[in-house]
Wavefront OBJ file of the C-alpha trace (Angstrom):
o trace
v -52.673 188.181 -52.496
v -48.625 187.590 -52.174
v -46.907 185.057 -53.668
v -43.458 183.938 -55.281
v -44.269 183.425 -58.472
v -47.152 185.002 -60.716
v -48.489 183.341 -63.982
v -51.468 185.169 -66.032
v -52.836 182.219 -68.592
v -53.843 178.994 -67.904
v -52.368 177.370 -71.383
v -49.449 175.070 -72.125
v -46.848 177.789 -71.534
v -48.363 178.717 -68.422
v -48.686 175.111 -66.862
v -45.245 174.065 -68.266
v -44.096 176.992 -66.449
v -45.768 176.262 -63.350
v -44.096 172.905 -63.112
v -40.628 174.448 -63.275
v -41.548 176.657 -60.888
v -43.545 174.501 -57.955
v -40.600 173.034 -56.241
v -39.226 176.411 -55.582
v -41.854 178.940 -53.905
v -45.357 179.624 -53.870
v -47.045 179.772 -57.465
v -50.511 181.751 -58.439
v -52.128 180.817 -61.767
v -54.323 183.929 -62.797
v -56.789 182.456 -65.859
v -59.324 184.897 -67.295
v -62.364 182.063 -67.627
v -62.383 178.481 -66.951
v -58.667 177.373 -67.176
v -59.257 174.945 -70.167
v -60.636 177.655 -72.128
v -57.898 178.599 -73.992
v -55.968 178.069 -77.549
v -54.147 174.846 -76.289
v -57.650 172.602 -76.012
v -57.960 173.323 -79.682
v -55.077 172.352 -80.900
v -55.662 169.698 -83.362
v -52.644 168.446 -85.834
v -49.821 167.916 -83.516
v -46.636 169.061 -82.034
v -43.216 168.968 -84.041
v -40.051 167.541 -82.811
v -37.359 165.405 -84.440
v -37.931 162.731 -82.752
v -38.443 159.954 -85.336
v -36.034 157.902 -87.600
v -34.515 160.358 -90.447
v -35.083 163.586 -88.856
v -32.798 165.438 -86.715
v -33.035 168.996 -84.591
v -31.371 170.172 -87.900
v -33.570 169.338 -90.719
v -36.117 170.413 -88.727
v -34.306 173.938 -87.903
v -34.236 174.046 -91.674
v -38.220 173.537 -92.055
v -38.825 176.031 -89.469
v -36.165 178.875 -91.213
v -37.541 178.322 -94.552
v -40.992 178.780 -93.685
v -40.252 181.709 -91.337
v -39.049 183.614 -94.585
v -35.820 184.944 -93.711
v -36.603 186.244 -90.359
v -36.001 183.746 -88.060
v -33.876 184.430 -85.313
v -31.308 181.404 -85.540
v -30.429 181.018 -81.595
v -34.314 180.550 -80.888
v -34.797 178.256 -83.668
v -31.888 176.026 -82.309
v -33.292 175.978 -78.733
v -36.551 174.976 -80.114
v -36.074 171.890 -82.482
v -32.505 170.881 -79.839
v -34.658 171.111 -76.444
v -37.951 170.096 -77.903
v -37.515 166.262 -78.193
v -36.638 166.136 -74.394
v -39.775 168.210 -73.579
v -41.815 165.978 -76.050
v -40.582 162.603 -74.091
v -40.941 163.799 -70.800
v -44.758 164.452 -71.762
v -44.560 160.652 -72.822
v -43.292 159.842 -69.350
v -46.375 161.625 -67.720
v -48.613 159.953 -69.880
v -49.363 161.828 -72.751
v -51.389 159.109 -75.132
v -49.942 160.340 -78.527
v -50.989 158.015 -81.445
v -49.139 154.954 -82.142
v -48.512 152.832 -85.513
v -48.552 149.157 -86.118
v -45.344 148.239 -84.097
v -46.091 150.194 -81.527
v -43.624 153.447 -82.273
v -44.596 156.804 -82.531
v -47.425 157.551 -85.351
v -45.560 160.573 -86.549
v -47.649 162.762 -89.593
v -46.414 164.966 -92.117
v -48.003 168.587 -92.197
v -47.033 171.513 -94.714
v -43.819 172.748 -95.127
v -42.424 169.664 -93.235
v -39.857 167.952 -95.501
v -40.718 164.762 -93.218
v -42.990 163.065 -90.514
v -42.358 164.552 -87.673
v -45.693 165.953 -85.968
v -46.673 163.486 -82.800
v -50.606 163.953 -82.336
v -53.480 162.247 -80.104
v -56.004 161.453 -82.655
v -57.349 165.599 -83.947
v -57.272 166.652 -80.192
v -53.574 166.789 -79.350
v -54.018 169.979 -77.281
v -56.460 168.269 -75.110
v -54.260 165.855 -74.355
v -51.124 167.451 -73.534
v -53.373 170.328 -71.699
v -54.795 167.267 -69.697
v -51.248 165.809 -68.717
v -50.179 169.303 -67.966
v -53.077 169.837 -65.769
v -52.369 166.693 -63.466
v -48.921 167.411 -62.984
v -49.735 171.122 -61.790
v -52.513 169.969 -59.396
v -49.890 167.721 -57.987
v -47.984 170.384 -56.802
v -49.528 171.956 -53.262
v -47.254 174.853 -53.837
v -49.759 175.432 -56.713
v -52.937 177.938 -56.922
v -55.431 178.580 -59.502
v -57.657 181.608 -59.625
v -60.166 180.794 -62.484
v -62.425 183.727 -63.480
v -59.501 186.301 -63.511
v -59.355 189.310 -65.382
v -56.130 191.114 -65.238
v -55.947 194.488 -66.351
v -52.659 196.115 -65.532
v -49.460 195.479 -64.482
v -48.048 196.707 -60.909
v -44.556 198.447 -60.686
v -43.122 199.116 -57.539
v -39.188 200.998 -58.083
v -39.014 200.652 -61.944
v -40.252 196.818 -62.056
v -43.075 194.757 -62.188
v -43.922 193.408 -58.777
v -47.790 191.958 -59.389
v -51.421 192.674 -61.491
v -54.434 193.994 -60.464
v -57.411 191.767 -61.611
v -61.338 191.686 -61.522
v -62.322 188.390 -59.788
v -65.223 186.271 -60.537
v -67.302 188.724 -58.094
v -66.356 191.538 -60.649
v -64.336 192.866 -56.759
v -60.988 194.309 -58.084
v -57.742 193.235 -56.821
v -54.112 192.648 -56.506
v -51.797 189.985 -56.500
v -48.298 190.787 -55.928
v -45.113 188.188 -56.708
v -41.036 188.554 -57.062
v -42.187 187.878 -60.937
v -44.682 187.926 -63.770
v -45.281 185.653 -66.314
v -47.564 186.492 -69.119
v -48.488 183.493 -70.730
v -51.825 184.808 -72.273
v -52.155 183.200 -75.773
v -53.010 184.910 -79.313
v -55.367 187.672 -80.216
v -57.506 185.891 -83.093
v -60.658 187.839 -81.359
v -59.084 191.483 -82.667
v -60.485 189.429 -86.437
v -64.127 189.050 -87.642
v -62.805 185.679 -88.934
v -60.675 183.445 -86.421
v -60.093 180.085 -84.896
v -59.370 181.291 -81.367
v -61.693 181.017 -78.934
v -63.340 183.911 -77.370
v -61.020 184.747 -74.545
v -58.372 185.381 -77.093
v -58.415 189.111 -77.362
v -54.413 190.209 -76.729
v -54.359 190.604 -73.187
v -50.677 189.921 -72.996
v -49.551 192.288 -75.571
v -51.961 195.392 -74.224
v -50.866 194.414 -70.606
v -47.088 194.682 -71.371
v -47.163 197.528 -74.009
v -49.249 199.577 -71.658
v -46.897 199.142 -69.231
v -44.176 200.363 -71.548
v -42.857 196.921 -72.567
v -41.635 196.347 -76.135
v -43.521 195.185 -78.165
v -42.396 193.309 -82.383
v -43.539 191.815 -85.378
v -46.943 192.335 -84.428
v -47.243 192.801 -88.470
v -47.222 188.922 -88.549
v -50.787 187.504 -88.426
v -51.114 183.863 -89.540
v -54.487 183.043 -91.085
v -54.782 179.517 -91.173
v -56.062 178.841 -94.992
v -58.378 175.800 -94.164
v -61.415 177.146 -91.780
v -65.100 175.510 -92.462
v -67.140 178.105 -93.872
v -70.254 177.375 -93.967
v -72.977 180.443 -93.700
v -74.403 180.118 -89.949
v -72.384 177.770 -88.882
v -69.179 178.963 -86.114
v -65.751 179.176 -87.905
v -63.911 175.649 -87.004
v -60.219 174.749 -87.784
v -60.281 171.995 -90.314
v -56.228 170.797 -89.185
v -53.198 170.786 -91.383
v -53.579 167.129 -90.651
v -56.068 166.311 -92.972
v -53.913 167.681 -95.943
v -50.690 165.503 -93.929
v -53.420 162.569 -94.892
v -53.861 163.058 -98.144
v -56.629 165.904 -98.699
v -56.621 167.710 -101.669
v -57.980 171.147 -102.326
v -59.819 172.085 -104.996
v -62.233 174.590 -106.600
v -65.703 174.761 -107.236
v -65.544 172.310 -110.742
v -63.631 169.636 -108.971
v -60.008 171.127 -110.159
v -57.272 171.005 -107.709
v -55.229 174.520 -108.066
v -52.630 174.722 -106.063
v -50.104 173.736 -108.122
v -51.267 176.773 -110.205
v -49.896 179.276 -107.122
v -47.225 176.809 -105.636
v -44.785 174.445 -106.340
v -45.215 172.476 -103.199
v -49.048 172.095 -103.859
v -51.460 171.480 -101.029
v -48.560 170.938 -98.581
v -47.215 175.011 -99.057
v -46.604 176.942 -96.308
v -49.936 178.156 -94.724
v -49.621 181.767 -95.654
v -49.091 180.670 -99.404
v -52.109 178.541 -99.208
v -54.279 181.474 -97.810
v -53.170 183.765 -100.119
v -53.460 180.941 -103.136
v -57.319 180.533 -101.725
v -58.143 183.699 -101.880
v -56.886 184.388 -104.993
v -58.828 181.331 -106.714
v -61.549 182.296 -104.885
v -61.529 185.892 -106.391
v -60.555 184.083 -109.850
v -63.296 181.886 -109.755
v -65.909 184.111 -107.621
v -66.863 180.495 -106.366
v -66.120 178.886 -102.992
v -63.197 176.472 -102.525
v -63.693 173.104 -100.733
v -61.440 170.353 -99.346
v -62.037 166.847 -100.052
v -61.272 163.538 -98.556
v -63.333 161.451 -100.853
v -60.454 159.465 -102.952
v -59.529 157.731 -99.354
v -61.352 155.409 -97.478
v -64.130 156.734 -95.601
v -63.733 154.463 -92.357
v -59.720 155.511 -92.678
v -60.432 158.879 -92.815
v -63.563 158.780 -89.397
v -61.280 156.569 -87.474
v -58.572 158.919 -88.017
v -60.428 162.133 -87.092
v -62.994 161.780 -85.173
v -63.683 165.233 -83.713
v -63.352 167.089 -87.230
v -65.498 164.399 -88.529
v -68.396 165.576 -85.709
v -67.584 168.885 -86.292
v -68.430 168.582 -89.942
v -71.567 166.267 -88.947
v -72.814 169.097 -86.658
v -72.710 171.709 -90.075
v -74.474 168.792 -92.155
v -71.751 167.899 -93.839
v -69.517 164.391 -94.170
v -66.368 164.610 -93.989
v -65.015 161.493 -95.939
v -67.524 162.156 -98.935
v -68.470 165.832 -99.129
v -66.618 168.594 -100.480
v -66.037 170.988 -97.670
v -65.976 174.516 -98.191
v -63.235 175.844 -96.472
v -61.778 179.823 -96.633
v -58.451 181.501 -93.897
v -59.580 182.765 -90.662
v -57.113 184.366 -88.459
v -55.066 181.898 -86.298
v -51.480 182.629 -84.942
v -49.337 186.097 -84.088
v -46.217 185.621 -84.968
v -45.340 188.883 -82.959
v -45.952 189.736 -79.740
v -44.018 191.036 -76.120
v -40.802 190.700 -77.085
v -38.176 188.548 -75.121
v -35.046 186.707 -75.136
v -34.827 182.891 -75.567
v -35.530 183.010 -71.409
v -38.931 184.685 -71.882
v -37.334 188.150 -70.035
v -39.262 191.197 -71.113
v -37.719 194.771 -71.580
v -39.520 195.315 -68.209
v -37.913 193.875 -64.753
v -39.595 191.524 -63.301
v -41.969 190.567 -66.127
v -41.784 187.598 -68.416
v -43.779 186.221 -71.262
v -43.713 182.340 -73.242
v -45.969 181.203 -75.710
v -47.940 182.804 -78.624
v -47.716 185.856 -76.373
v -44.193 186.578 -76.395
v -41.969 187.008 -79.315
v -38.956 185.296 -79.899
v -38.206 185.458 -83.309
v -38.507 181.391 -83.522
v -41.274 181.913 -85.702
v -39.771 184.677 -88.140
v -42.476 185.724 -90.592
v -44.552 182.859 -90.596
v -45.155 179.500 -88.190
v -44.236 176.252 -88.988
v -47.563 173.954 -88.896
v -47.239 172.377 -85.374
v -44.677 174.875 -83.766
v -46.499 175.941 -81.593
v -47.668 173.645 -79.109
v -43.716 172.909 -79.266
v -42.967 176.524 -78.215
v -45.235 177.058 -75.403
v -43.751 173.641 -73.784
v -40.070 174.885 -74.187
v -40.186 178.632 -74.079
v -42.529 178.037 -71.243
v -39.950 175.673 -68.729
v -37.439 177.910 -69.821
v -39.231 181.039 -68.744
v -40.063 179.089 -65.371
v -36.395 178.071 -64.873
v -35.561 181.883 -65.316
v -37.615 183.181 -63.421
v -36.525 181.024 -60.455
v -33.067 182.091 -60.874
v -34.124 186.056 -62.031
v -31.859 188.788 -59.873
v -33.249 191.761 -60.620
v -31.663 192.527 -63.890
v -33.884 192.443 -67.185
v -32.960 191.958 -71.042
v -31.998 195.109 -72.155
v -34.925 197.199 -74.582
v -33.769 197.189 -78.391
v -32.864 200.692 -79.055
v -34.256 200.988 -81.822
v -37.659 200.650 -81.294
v -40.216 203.426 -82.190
v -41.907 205.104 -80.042
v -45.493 204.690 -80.045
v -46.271 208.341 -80.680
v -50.206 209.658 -81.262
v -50.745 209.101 -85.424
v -52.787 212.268 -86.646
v -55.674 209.601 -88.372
v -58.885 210.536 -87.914
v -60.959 212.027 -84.861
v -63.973 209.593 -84.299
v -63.315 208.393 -80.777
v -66.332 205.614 -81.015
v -65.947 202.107 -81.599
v -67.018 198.490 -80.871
v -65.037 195.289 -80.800
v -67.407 193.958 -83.708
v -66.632 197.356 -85.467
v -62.940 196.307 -84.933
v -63.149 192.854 -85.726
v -64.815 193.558 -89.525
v -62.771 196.816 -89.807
v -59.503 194.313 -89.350
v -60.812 191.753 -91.510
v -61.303 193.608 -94.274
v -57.894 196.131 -93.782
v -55.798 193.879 -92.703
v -56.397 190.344 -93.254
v -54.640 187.849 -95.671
v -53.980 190.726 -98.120
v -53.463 194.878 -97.211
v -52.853 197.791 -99.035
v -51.747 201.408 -97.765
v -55.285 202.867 -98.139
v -56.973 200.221 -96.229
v -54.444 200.203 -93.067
v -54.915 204.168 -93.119
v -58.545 203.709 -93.104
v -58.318 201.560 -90.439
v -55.723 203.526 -88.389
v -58.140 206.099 -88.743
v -60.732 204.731 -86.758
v -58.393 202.890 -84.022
v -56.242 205.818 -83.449
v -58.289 208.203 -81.431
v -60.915 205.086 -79.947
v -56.974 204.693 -78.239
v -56.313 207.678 -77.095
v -59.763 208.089 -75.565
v -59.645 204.422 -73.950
v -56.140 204.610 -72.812
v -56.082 207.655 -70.933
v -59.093 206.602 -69.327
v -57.780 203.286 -68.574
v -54.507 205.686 -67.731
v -56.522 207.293 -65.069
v -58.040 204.709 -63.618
v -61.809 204.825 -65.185
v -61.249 201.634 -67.210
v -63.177 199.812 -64.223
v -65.128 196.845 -66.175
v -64.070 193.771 -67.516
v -65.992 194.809 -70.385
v -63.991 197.990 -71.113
v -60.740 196.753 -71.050
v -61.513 193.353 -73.079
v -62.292 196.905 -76.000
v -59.303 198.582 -74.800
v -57.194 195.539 -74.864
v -59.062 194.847 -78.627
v -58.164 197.797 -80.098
v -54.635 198.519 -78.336
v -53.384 194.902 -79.970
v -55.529 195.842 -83.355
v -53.751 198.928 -83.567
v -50.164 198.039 -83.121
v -50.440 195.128 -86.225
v -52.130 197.949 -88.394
v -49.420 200.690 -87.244
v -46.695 197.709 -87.874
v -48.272 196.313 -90.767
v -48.104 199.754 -92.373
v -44.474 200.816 -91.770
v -43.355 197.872 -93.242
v -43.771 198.272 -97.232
v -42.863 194.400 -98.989
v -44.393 191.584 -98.648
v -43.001 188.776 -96.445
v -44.238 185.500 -94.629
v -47.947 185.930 -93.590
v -47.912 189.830 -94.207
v -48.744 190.659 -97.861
v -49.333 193.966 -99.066
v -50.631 194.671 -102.746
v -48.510 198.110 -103.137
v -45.078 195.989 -102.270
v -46.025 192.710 -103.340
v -42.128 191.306 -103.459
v -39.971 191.002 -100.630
v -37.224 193.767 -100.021
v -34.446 192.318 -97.969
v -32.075 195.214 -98.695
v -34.637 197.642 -96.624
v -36.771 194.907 -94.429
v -34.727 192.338 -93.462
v -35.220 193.330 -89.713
v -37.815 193.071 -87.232
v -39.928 195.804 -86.456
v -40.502 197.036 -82.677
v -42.835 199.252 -80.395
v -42.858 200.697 -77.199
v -45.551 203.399 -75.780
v -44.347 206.088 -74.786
v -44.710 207.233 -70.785
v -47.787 209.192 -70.116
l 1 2 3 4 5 6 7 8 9 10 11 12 13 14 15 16 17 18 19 20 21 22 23 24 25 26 27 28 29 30 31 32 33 34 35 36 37 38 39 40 41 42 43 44 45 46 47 48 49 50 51 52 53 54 55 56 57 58 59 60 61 62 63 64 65 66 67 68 69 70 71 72 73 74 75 76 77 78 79 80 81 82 83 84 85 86 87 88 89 90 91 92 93 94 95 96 97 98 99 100 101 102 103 104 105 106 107 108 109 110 111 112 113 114 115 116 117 118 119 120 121 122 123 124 125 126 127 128 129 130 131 132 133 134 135 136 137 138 139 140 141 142 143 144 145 146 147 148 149 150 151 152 153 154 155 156 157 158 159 160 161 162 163 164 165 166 167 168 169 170 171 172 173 174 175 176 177 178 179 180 181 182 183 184 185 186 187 188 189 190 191 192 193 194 195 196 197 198 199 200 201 202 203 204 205 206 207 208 209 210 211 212 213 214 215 216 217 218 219 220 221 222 223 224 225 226 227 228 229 230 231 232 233 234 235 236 237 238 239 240 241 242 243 244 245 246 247 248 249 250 251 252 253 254 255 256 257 258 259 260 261 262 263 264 265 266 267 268 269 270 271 272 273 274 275 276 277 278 279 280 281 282 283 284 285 286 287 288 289 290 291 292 293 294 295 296 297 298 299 300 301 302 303 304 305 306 307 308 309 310 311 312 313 314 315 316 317 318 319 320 321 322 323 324 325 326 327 328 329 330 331 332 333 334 335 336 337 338 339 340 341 342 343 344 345 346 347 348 349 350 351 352 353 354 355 356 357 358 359 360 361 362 363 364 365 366 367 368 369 370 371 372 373 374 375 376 377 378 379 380 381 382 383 384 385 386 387 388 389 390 391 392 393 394 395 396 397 398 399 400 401 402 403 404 405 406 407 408 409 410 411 412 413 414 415 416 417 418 419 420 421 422 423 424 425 426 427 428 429 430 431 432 433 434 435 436 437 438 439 440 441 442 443 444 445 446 447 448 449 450 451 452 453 454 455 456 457 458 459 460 461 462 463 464 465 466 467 468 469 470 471 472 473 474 475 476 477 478 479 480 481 482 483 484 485 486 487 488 489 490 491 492 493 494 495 496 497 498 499 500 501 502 503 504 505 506 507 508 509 510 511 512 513 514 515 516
């Protein structure tokens, strides 16, 4: 297949993307299952912008700095919170049905870290709603194809940049799709976790697709664990939103206490990365579970409000405007990820990235609640509107990145996704420590070497194999990241540097593989 344009991921980036990119040339959507499948359809809480009375693109700049903990890249930031009200109103114009008050204006909520209400949402299921308005204006567009069922597993260069993918369709046939561009737009890697919110096609693709293909790669140390996940025994992991908390839920332990005051200033409303670590601390102070409770508001209030978090807690037996709900983190958002400029250009010609995929540096060491619906819609037209205009050159590779040189841990070469999923829950999850990420790096390490040469030399030939290679590649780089940097910042905490060192680690950290 030839086209113009090339998109892999099917998610708000993607289709925002695809809009800017319709009127001008032929456009191929590449999505690895069925192209609702993604993170975007779960989005519950919202999306942030400045757009109501008392808030401006600056106080919200300031929410989003603070919360990023001093790594925040301050031209990204201002391109996000300045461009996103536009992007937000023009969804209104298509139709997007976000929630309104009383009077009729925007029902705008309040989630943590927000020093106002500024989060527009459609009932718990804003994703689904914006994903649905994207969705109608791409099918608009003739100049507009979408291969469901699409597996990509490398990149194509042709005279030092990328000019296409190669891909298992549905059939399991390999093939090729060539384009004057490439737009990863792939989503998060929640699946390289035992414990996550992302649905199951989020394993990294994006980040082993570029990295293999010698992109650079940063801040993959950054994992977000979301701190309020039901966790009930049997029962699959579900995001209980920021939302609820917006709303007036309080958290508290097993004797009825609330305790967040005990870890944080700002209570239930912290940052989410204080609020996971504050769980799991009370949780290991305790050695009891701790819930989340609506029951002081009133219960037709709180169903009316939420309707599909109130099923989802009906499904697990549980209600949620009178029952204490036991809640615990689960891995939700990378921070890190292919790194590109504030266009979504790659180190690599030719190849572009927006969304949870790329990296930025809007996000710093930790996400804003709501963000990141907000990012894929900007990052995403802007990646579209560059890659339109793209001649040839790329954004030049940070030289300082390290090389992703062979590590000397360990020599077992066998390993399954579950094995890497428990092994990264319990090395590198809401808290780490030196010993653990060595143990850990000493099990991913050579399962990469053997996997990547073979995928090197063309072997890899299952969608099955490289969903494990693309599992552990991703699951490696936050370990190998998460390791060189010793203090404790944002969402990455380590127990041997618990403080944060600006002096030494006020910088972001970056990768690129070395050529085989």
């Amino acid at each position: 297949m030839t086209t113009d344009f090339l998109i892999v991921g099917s998610g708000i980036a993607g289709l925002r993307a695809a809009i800017a990119l319709a009127p001008f040339g032929r456009v191929a959507i590449l999505t690895k299952s069925d192209p609702s499948a993604g993170s975007t359809r779960y989005a519950q809480g919202g999306i942030a912008a400045a757009v109501g009375a008392g808030d401006a693109p600056a106080l919200h700049a300031q929410d989003t700095i603070a919360a990023g903990d001093g790594l925040c890249d301050a031209r990204a930031v201002d391109v996000l919170v300045t461009d996103g009200p536009a992007y937000v109103r023009e969804l209104i114009e298509w139709g997007a049905a976000f929630d309104r008050d009383g009077s009729g204006g925007l029902a705008l909520a309040r989630e943590g870290a927000h020093s106002v209400r500024r989060v527009l949402h459609a009932r718990d299921a804003t994703g689904r709603e914006i994903g649905r308005v994207l969705a109608r204006q791409v099918t608009a567009h003739p100049a507009v194809t979408v291969i469901d069922h699409a597996v990509v597993v490398s990149l194509r260069m042709t005279d030092g940049r990328v000019s296409g993918v190669a891909y298992f369709d549905r059939t399991g046939e390999r093939r090729t799709a060539s384009a004057r561009s490439v737009l990863l737009a792939t989503g998060g890697a929640g699946q390289v976790f035992r414990e996550t919110t992302n649905p199951d096609v989020a394993t990294g693709d994006g980040v082993a697709l570029a990295y293999l293909a010698g992109a650079r790669v940063a801040d993959l140390e950054f994992v977000q664990f979301h701190p309020t996940v039901l966790d009930v025994p049997g029962v699959e992991r579900h995001l209980l939103s920021e939302a609820l908390r917006g709303e007036g839920a309080r958290l508290i332990n097993a004797g009825g206490e609330r305790f967040m005051d005990r870890y944080d200033s700002a209570g239930d409303l912290a940052a989410r990365d204080r609020v996971s670590r504050a769980i799991v601390m009370e949780q290991r102070r305790t050695g009891r579970p701790v819930f989340l409770t609506m029951a002081h508001l009133p219960a037709d209030d709180v169903h009316a409000a939420f309707p599909a978090l109130s099923e989802i807690c009906r499904a697990a037996g549980l209600d949620l405007a009178s029952d204490r709900i036991p809640v615990g983190p689960a891995a939700h958002y990378m921070m890190g990820g292919v790194a590109t400029d504030i266009d979504g250009r790659t180190s690599l010609p030719g190849l572009f990235a927006a969304g949870e995929v790329a990296c930025t540096g809007v996000h710093g060491a930790n996400r804003l609640a709501s963000n990141s619906l907000l990012e894929g819609l900007v990052f995403g037209a802007r990646a579209g509107a560059a890659m339109r205009d793209w001649d040839g050159a790329s954004w030049p590779a940070d030289s300082t990145a390290t090389a992703g040189s062979e590590s000397a841990y360990g020599d077992d070469t066998s390993i399954s996704e579950a094995g890497v999923r428990d092994l990264m829950w319990a090395s590198a999850g809401v808290f780490r420590d030196r010993a653990g990420l060595e143990r850990a790096l000493g099990r991913l390490d050579p399962a990469w070497r053997v996997l990547s040469s073979d995928w090197s030399a063309g072997r890899l030939v299952t969608p099955g194999a490289w969903r494990l290679l693309s599992v552990v590649s991703v699951a490696r780089l936050i370990v190998r990241a998460a390791l060189r940097r010793e203090e404790s910042r944002g969402a990455h905490a380590r127990t041997d540097f618990p403080h944060r060192d600006d002096l030494h680690w006020r910088r972001h950290l970056s990768e690129v593989r070395l050529p085989t």
